[in-house]
C-alpha positions in Angstrom: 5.0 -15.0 6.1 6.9 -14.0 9.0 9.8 -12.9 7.7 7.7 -10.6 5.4 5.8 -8.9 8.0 9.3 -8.6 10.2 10.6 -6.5 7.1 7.3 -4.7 6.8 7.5 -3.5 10.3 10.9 -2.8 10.2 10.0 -0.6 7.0 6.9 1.3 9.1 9.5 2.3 11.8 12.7 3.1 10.3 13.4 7.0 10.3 16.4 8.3 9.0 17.5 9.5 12.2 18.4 6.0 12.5 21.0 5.8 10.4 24.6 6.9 11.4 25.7 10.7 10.2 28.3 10.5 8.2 31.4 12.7 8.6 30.9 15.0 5.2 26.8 15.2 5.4 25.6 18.9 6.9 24.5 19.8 10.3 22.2 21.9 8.1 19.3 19.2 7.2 17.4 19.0 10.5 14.6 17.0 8.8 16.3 13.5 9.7 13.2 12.7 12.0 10.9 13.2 9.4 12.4 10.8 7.1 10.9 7.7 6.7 10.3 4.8 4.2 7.8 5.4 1.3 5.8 2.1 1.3 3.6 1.3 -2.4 1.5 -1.5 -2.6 0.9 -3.3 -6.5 -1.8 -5.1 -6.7 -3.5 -6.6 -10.1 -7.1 -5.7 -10.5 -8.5 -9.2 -9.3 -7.6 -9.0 -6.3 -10.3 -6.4 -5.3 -12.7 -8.8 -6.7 -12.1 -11.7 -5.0 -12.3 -10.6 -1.3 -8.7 -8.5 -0.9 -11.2 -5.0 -1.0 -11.6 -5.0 2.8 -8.0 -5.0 3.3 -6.5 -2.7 0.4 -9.1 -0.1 2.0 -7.9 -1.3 5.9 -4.2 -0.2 4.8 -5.7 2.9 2.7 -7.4 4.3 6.1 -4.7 3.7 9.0 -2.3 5.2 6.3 -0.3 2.6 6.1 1.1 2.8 2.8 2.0 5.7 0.6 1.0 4.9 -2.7 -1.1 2.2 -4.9 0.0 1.0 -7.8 -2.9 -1.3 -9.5 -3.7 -2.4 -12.9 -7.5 -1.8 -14.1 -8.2 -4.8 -15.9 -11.2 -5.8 -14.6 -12.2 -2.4 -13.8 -15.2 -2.6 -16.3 -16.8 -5.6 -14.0 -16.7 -3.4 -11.1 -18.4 -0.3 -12.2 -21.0 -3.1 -13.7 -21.6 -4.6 -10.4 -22.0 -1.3 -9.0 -25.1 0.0 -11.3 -27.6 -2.6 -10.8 -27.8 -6.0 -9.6 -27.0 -8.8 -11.5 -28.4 -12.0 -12.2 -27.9 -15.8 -13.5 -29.2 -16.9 -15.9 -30.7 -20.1 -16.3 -30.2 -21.6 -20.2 
């Protein structure tokens, strides 16, 4: 677990400025700063459902990712338990 979020921040802070200019790249491109890592989170659909929904929006809203990538296999079960409460029945 620690390694992983060592290579997450390390992915949040690297800019391209960082990186050594080679010999044959322009002076031209001034937009070095501005480059930084593209970060997507994959996720399967279950994992909203079983409690990962506070996070996936935590990232969403401090913009720490740049793209999802999610499956929407269980996407019928959410819109369900949006439109009405549900209930067990007892057989």
């Amino acid at each position: 677990m620690g390694e992983a979020i060592d290579q997450i921040n390390s992915m949040i802070h690297w800019r391209l400025s960082d990186e050594p200019v080679k010999e044959d790249e322009d002076d031209e491109l001034k937009v070095r700063d501005k480059v930084r890592c593209t970060i997507f989170l994959g996720y399967t659909s279950n994992m909203v459902s079983c409690g990962m929904r506070e996070i996936i929006r935590y990232l969403c809203q401090h913009k720490m990712i740049d793209c999802i990538v999610t499956t929407t296999g269980g996407i019928e079960e959410d819109i369900m338990k949006c439109l009405a409460d549900t209930y067990i029945g007892d057989f």
